[in-house]
N, C-alpha and C positions, 0 to 999 in steps of 0.2 A: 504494500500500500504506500502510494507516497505522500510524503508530509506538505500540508499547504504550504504553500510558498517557499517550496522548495521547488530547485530545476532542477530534475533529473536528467541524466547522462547518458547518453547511449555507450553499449560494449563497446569498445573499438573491433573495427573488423578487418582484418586481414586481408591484404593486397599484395599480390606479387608482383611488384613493379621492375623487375629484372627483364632488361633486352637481353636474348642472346641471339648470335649466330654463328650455328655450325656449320666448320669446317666442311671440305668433302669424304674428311675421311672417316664420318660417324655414321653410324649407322639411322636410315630415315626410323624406324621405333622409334629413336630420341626423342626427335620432334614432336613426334604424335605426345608419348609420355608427357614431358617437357609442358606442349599446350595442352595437354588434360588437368596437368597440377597449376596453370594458369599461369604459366608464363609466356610472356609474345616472341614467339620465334620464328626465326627464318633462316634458311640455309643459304650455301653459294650457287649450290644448284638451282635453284630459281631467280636468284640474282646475276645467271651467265659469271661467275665466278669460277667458275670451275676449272681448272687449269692452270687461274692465276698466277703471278707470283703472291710471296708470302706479304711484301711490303704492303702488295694492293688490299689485299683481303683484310690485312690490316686498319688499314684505310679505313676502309669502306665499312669495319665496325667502330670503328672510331666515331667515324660523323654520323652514324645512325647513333650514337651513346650504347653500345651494344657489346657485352662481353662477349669475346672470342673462345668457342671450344672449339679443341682440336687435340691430336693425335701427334701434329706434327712436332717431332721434337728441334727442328731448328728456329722454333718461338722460346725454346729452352736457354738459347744462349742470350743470356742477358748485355752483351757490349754489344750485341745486335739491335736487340729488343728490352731496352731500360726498363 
């Protein structure tokens, strides 16, 4: 019951605001997985990515604000990739 004059508060409710895009080397399950738990995903395969180099794909989740998964371990060397 709530008390006069009082404001009650809604629960906070839970948003997965995480961009990602998967690499080509994941498997599409991911994806599907990934946007059932609510997150907005896209891969490079649909973005003609695929083939790219590593710098582009980079890129290109960069300016979307978008973590990069991936498989590829030359995203591992960090004097490459700060």
């Amino acid at each position: 019951m709530a008390c006069p004059g009082r404001r009650t508060i809604p629960p906070p409710h839970r948003t997965n605001t995480v961009k990602i895009k998967l690499d080509e080397n994941l498997l599409s399950d991911l994806k599907t997985l990934l946007q059932s738990a609510g997150y907005e995903v896209t891969d490079v395969h649909e973005e003609n990515l695929s083939g790219e180099a590593d710098p582009h794909v980079l890129q290109a989740a960069k300016q979307e604000g978008r973590l990069l998964m991936t498989f590829d371990t030359d995203f591992a060397d960090i004097r490459q990739y700060p």
